[in-house]
C-alpha positions as CSV (number, residue, x, y, z in Angstrom):
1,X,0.0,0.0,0.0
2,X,1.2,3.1,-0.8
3,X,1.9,6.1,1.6
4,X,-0.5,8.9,1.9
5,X,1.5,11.7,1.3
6,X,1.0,14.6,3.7
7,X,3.0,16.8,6.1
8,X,3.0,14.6,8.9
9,X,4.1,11.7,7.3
10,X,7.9,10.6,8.5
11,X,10.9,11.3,6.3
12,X,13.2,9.2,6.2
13,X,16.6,10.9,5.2
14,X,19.6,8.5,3.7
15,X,23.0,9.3,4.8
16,X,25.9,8.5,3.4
17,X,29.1,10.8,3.1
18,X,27.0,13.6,5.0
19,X,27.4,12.8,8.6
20,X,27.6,15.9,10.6
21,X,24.9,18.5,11.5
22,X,26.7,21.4,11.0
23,X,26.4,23.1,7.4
24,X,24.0,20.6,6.4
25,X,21.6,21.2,4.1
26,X,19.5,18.0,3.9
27,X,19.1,17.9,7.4
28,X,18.5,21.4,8.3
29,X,15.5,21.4,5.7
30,X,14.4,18.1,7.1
31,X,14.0,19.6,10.5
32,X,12.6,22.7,9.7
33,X,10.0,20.3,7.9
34,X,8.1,20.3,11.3
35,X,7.7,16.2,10.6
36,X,9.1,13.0,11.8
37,X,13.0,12.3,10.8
38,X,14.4,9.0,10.7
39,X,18.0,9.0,9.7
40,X,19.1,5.5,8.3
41,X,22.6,4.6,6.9
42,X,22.6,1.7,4.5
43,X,25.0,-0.9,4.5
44,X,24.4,-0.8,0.8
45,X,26.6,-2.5,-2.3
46,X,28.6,0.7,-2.8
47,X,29.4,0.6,0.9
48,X,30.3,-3.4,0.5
49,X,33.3,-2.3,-2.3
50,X,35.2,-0.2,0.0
51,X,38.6,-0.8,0.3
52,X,39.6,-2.3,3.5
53,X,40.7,0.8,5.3
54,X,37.7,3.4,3.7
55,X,35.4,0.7,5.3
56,X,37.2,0.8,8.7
57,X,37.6,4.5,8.8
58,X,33.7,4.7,7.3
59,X,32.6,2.1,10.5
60,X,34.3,4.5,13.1
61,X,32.7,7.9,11.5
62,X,29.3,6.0,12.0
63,X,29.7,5.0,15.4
64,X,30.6,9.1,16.2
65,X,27.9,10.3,14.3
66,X,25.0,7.7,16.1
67,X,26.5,9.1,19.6
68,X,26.2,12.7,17.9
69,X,22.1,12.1,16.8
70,X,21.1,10.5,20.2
71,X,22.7,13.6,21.6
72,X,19.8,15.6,20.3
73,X,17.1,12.9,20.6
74,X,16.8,11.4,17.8
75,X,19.0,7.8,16.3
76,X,20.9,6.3,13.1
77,X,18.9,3.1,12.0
78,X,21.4,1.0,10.1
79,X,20.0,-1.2,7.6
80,X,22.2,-3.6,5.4
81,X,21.0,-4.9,1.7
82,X,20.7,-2.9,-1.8
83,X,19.7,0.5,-1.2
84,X,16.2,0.8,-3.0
85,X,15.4,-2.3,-1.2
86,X,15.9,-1.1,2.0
87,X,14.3,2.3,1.1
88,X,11.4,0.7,-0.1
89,X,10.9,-1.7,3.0
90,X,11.5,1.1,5.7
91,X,8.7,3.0,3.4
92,X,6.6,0.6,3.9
93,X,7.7,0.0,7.4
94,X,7.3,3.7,9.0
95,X,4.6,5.2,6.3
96,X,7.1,7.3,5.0
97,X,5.8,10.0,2.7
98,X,9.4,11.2,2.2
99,X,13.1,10.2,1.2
100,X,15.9,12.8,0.9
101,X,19.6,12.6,0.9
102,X,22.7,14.3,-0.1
103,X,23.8,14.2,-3.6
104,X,26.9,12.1,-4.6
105,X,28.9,12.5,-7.8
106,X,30.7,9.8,-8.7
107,X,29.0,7.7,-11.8
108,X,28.2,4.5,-9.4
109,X,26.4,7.0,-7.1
110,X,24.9,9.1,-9.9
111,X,23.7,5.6,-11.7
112,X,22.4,5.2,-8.5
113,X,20.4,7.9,-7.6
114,X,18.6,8.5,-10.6
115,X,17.2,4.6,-10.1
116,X,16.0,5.1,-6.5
117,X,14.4,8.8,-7.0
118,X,12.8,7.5,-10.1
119,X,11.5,4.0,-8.6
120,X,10.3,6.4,-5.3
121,X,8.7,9.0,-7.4
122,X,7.0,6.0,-9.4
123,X,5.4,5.2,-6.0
124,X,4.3,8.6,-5.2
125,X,6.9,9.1,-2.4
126,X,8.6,12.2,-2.7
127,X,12.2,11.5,-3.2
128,X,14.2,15.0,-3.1
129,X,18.4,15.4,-3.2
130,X,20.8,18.3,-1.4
131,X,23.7,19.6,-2.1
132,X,26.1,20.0,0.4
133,X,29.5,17.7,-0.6
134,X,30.4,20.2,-2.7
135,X,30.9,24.0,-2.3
136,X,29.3,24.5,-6.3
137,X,27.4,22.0,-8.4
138,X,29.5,20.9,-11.0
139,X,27.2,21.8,-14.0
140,X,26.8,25.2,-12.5
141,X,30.3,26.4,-13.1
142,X,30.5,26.9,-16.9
143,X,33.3,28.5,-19.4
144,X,32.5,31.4,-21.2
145,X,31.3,29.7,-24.0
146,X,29.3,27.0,-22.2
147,X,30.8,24.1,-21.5
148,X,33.6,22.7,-18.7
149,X,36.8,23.9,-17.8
150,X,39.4,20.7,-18.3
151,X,42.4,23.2,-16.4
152,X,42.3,23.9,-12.7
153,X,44.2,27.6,-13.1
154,X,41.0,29.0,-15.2
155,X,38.8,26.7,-12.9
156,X,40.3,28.6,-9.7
157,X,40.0,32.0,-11.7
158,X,36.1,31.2,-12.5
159,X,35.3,30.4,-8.3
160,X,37.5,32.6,-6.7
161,X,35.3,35.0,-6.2
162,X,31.5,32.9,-6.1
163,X,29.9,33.3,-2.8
164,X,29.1,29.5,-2.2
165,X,26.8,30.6,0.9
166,X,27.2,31.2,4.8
167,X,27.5,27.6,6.4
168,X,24.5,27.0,8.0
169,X,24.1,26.8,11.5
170,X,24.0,23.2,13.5
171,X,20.8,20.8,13.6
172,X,19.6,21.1,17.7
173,X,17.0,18.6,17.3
174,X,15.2,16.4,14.9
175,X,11.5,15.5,15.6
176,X,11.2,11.5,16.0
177,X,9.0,9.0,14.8
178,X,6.2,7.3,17.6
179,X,7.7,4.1,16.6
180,X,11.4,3.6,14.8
181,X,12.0,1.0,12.4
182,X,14.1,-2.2,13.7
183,X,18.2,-1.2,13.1
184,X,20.8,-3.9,12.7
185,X,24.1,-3.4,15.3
186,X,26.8,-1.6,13.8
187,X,29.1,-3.7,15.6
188,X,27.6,-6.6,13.8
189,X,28.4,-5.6,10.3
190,X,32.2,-6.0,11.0
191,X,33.4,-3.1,9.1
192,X,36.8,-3.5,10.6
193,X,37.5,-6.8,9.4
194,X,39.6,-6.3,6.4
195,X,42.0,-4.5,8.3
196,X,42.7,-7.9,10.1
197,X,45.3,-6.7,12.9
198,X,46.3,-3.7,10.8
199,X,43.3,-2.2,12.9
200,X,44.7,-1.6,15.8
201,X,47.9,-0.2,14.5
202,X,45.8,2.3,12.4
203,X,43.4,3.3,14.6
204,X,45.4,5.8,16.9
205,X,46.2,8.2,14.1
206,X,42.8,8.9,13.0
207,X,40.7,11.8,13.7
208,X,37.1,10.8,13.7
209,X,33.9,13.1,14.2
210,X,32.2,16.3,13.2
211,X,33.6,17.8,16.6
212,X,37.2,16.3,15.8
213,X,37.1,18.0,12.6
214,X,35.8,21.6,13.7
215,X,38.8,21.6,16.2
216,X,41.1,20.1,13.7
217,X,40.1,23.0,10.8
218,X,40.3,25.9,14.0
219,X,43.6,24.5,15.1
220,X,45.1,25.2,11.1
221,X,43.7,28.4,10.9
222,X,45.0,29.3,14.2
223,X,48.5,27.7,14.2
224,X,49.3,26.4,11.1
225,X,48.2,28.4,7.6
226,X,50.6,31.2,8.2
227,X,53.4,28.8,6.8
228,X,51.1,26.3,4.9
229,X,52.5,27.3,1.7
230,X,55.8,26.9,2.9
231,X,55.7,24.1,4.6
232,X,53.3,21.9,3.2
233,X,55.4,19.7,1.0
234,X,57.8,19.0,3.7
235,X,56.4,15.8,4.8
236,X,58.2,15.2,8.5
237,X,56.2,18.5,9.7
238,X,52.8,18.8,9.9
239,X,52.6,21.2,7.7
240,X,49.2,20.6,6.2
241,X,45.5,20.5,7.2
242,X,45.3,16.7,7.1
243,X,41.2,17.4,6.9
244,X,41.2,15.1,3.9
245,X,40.2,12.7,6.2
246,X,37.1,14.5,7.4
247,X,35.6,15.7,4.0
248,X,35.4,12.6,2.8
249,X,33.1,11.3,5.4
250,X,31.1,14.7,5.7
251,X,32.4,15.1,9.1
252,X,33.0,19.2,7.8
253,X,31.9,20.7,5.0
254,X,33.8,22.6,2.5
255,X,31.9,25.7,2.9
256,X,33.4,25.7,6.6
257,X,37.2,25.1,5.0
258,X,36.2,27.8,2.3
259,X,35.3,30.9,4.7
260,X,38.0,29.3,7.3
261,X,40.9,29.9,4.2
262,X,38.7,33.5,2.7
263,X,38.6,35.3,6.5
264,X,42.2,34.0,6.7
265,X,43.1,36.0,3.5
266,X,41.5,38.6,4.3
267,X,43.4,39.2,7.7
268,X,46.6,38.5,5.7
269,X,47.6,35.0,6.6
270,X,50.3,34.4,4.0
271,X,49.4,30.4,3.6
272,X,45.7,31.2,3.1
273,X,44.9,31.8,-0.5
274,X,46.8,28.2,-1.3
275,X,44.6,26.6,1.2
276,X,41.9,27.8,-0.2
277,X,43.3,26.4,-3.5
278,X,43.5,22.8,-2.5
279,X,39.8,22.7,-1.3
280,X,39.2,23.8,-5.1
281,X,41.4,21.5,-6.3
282,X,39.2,18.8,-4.8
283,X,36.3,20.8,-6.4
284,X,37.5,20.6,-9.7
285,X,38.3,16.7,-9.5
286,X,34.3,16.3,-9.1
287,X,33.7,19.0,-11.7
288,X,36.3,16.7,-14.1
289,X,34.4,13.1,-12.9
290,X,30.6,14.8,-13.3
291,X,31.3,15.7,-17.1
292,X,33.9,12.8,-17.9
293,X,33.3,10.2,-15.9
294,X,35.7,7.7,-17.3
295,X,38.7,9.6,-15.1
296,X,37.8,7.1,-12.8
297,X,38.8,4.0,-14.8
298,X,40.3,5.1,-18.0
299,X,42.7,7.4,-19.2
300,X,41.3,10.6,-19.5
301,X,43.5,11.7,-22.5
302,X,42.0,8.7,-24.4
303,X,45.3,8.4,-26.8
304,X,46.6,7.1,-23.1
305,X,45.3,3.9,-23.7
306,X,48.0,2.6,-26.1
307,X,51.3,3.3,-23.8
308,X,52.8,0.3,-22.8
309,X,52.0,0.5,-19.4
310,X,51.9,-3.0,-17.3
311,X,48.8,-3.9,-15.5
312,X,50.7,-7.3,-13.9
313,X,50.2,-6.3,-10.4
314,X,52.0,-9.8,-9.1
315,X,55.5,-8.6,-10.6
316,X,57.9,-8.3,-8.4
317,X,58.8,-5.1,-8.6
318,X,55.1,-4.2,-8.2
319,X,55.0,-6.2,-4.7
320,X,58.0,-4.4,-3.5
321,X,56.4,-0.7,-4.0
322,X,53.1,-1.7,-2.0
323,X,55.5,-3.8,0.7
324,X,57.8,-0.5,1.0
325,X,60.6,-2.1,-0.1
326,X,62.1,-0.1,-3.4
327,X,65.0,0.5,-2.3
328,X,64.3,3.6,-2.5
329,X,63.8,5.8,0.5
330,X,61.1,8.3,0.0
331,X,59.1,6.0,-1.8
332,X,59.7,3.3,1.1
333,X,58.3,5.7,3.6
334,X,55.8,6.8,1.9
335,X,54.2,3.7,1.5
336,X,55.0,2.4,5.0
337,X,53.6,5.5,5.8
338,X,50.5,5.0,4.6
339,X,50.0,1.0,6.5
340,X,50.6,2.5,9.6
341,X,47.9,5.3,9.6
342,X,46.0,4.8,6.2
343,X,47.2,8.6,4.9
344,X,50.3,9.7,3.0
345,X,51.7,13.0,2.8
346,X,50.9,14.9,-0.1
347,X,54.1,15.0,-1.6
348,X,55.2,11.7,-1.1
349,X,51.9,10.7,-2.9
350,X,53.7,12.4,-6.0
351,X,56.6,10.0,-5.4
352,X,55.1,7.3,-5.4
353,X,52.8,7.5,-8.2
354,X,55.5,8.9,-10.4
355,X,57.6,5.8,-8.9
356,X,54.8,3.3,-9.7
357,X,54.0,4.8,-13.2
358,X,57.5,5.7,-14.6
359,X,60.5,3.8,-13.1
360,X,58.3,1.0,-12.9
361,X,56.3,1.7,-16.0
362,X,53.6,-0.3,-14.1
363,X,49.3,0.8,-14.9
364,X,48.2,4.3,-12.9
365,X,45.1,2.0,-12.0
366,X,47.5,-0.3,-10.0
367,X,48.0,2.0,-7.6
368,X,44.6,4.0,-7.8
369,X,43.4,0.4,-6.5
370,X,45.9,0.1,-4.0
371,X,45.1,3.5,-2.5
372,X,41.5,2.9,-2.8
373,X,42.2,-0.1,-0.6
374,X,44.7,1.6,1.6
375,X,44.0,5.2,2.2
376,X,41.4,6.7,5.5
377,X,40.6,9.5,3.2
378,X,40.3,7.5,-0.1
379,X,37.6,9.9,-2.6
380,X,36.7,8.5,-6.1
381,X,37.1,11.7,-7.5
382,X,40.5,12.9,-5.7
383,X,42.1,9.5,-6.2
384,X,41.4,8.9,-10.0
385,X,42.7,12.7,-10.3
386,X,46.0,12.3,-8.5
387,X,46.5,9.4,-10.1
388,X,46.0,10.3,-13.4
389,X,48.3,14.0,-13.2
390,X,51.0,11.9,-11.8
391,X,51.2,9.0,-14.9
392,X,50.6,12.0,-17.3
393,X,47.5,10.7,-18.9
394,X,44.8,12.9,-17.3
395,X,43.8,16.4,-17.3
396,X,46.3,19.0,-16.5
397,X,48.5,16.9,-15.5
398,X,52.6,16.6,-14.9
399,X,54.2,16.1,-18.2
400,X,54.8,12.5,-18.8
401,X,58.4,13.6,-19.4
402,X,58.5,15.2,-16.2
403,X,59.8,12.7,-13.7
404,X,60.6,13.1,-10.4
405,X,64.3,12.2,-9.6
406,X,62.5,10.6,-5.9
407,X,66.5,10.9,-4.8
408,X,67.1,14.3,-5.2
409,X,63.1,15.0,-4.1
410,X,64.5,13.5,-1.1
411,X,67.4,15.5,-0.5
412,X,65.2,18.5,-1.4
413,X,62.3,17.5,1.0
414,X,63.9,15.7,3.5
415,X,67.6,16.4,3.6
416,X,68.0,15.3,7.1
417,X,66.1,12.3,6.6
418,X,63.9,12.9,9.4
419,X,60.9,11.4,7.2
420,X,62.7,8.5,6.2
421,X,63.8,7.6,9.7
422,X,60.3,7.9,11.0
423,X,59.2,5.1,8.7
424,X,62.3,2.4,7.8
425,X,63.2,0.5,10.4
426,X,66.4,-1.8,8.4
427,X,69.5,-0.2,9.5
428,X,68.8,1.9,12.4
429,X,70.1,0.5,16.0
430,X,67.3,1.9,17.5
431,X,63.9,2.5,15.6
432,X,61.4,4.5,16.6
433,X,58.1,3.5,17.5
434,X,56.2,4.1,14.2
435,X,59.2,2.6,11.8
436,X,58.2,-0.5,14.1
437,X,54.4,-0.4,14.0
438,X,55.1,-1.0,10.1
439,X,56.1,-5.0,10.7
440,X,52.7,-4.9,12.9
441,X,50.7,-3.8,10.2
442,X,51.6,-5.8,7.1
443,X,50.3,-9.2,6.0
444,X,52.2,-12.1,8.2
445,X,52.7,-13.8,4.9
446,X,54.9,-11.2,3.8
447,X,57.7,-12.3,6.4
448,X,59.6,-8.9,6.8
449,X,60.8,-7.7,10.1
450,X,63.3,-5.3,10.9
451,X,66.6,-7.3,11.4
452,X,66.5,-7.8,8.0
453,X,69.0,-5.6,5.2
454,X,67.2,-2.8,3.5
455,X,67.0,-3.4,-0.2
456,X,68.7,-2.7,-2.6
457,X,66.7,-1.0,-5.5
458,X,64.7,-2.6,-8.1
459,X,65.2,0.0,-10.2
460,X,67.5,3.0,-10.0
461,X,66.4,6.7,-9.8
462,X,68.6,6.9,-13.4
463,X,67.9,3.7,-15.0
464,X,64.1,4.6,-14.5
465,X,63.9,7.8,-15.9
466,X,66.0,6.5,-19.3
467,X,63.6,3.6,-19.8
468,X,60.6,6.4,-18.9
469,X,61.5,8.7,-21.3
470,X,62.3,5.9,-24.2
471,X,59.1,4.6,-23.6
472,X,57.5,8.1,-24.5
473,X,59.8,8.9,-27.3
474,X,58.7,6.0,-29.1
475,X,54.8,6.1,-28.2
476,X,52.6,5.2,-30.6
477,X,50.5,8.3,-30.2
C-alpha cells in the first residue's frame, strides 16, 4: 500500500558521506519540515566495495555520528541490503511520505540515484536530493562559451570569487517517529575486518567526528596556515590540514574550509589563499568526474590507452612498491607510511605515483586500486585525479616527461632524513616507534621484520627515468 502523502508523514533521510549537522543542508530542511526524521545509513553494495581501510575509517565515522544524533534525541537506523530495497521496505515499514539525501557525484552513485528517485517518485513518495558535498554544483560552473573547464588555473580564476553561501548553523533537534524501524548493530556488520590486525595499528592516528574536525580546521587556521605554503610539501612536519580525512566522510563541509581559508586571506595569513586552492582543487576533481566520468577507470586523455603500461600487479617489482621495499627511500616511507595510519603525505603521494607509473612503467590503475584499498581518506574523485596527473594521462597533469628524480626529491624535501627515519626501520640501532608499527601492520605472509638488510633498488632513480623517457619517445600516439 502506498503512503498517503502529507506533512505529517515521517521522512526518512539517507545518509551517506553527510554525517555531521553542521552546514548541512538536507538535514537542516528536514528539520525545519516540522515532521518526523528518521535517519538511516545503508550498509548498501557501494558501501560493501570499500577498500579495506575506507570501510574501517567509514565504520568509526558512524559510530561518532549515532552518539552525535542520540545527543539531540533522535538515532541512526542501520540497515544492510541494496539501497532501494531497503528504502522501499522502511517505506513501507514507517509510512514514510518522504526520502531525501545528499547528492553524490561519482558515476556509481549518480547511476544510482537516478534509479532510486525515479522507482520512489513511481510510487508517489517524494524522493528529493541536497547539495552540500560540494561547495558548487558541478554543472553550475561553466566556461565562457558554455561548456567545462578541463584546467584547474581557469577553474580557480572562475570560483575565486563565487559566494558558495554562509554555512548553516548546526541541527539542535530532529522531531522522531512514535515508533522507529528495527536497526541492525553496527558492531555486527564487521566493518573492521579487512583491516585484520592492521586495525589496531591504524586506529590511533585517525581523527574521527564532526567535533574532531571543527577543532582540527580551527587549530590550522589558528597555528598552522601562516606557513602552509611553505611548509606543506615537507612531509616530517605537519605542515598541512590533514582534513582530507574528514571531508570525505562529511564530518565538515567545504563551505566551513572555504570561509575558514577567505577570512584567513583577508586578515593577511600568507598560507591562506593556497589553502583555499587545494579545497578547489578537490572541487574541480568532481567538476572533471561529473562531465567525464571515465577519469575514474580510463585514461582521461583517451590516446593514453595505447602506452605500454603493465597492469601485472604480481610482478615483483610491483610487490615491493606496496610492501615499501624499493629500495628507494622516499618511496619506502611513503608507503610504510600509509599501513601505519592509512594517509600519505601529499608529496610523497607524487613520489610514489610517479615511482609506480614511470620507473616502474607499471598501470596508474594499479595503484589508484591500492590507494582505494589503503587510504582513510580515499575519494573517487580525488584519487582517480592524482593518479592520473602523476602518470601524465589525465587532465592538466605533470608532463609524462617530467619525472621526479625521488632521490634528489628526497634531499630537497627531507635532507636530514627525518621522514625516512620515521618510517624504515632496516638499518637503524634503535627505531622508533612508528618505523616499528610498520612489521605490525603488514600481511604475516609477507615475512619482513626489521633485522632484516634494506634493499637494494629494483630500479635506480637513473635507469628509471631513461627507460621512462624511451618509452614516450617512441609512443605510438
Amino acid at each position: 500500500m502506498v503512503p498517503v502523502m502529507s506533512d505529517t508523514s515521517p521522512l526518512i533521510f539517507w545518509l551517506r558521506r553527510d554525517l555531521r549537522l553542521s552546514d548541512h543542508q538536507g538535514l537542516s530542511a528536514a528539520a525545519a519540515s516540522g515532521r518526523p526524521v528518521i535517519p538511516v545509513f545503508i550498509h548498501d553494495e557501494t558501501v560493501e566495495a570499500l577498500g579495506a581501510a575506507p570501510k574501517f575509517r567509514m565504520g568509526r565515522a558512524l559510530e561518532e555520528f549515532s552518539k552525535t544524533l542520540e545527543g539531540i534525541g533522535s538515532r541512526l537506523v542501520f540497515r544492510r541490503g541494496r539501497a532501494q530495497e531497503v528504502l522501499d521496505a522502511l517505506v513501507a515499514e514507517t509510512g514514510a511520505g518522504a526520502v531525501w539525501w545528499s547528492r553524490l557525484y561519482d558515476p556509481e552513485a549518480r547511476e544510482l540515484d537516478g534509479e532510486i528517485k525515479g522507482a520512489l517518485r513511481a510510487r508517489g513518495i517524494e524522493a528529493r536530493s541536497f547539495s552540500g558535498h560540494l561547495l558548487f554544483e558541478p554543472w553550475e560552473v561553466e566556461t565562457k562559451t558554455g561548456g567545462f573547464y578541463k584546467v584547474y588555473s581557469p577553474y580557480w580564476r572562475a570560483v575565486r570569487g563565487n559566494d558558495p553561501g554562509s554555512p548553516l548553523p548546526r541541527v539542535k533537534a530532529l522531531r522522531g517517529p512514535d515508533v522507529w524501524p528495527r536497526s541492525d548493530q553496527l558492531t555486527d556488520w564487521r566493518m573492521d575486518a579487512a583491516m585484520n590486525r592492521g586495525a589496531a595499528v591504524l586506529a590511533p592516528h585517525l581523527t574521527v567526528g564532526e567535533e574532531a574536525a571543527a577543532d582540527r580546521l580551527g587549530n590550522f587556521i589558528d597555528e598552522g596556515i601562516a606557513r602552509y605554503g611553505e611548509l606543506r610539501d615537507i612531509p616530517s612536519v605537519d605542515g598541512t590540514s590533514r582534513l582530507s580525512e574528514n571531508l570525505t566522510y562529511g564530518e565538515i563541509s567545504p563551505r566551513a574550509c572555504w570561509h575558514a581559508g577567505m577570512r584567513a586571506m583577508e586578515e593577511g595569513q600568507q598560507g591562506a589563499e593556497k589553502f583555499v586552492k587545494e579545497v578547489v582543487w578537490r572541487e574541480f576533481a568532481y567538476h572533471l568526474v561529473y562531465h567525464t566520468p571515465w577519469i575514474t577507470h580510463g585514461n582521461w586523455r583517451r590516446e593514453w590507452d595505447a602506452f605500454p603500461w603493465n597492469e601485472d600487479d604480481t610482478r615483483p617489482e610491483v610487490l615491493a612498491w606496496k610492501q615499501g621495499r624499493t629500495g628507494i627511500r622516499f618511496v619506502d616511507a611513503a608507503m610504510r607510511e600509509l599501513h601505519v595510519t592509512g594517509y600519505m603525505h601529499n608529496r610523497a603521494r607524487m613520489i610514489a605515483a610517479s615511482y609506480l607509473t614511470k620507473h616502474l612503467m607499471t598501470h596508474w590503475r594499479v595503484g589508484l586500486k591500492w590507494f582505494e584499498e589503503h587510504l582513510v581518506d580515499w575519494d573517487p574523485a580525488a584519487n582517480a585525479m592524482g593518479w592520473q596527473w602523476a602518470a601524465g594521462s589525465g587532465p592538466d597533469a605533470s608532463p609524462y616527461f617530467r619525472v621526479f628524480n625521488p632521490e634528489s626529491q628526497l634531499e630537497k624535501f627531507d635532507p636530514k632524513r627525518t621522514y625516512a627515519r620515521r618510517w624504515i626501520a632496516e638499518g637503524q640501532r634503535d627505531p622508533g616507534q612508528d618505523a616499528l608499527a610498520y612489521f605490525d601492520a603488514v600481511p604475516r605472509r609477507w615475512g619482513l621484520s626489521p633485522e632484516m638488510a634494506y634493499p637494494a633498488p629494483v630500479v635506480t632513480a637513473e635507469a628509471g627515468r631513461k627507460a621512462a623517457l624511451a618509452a614516450y619517445e617512441t609512443r605510438s600516439f
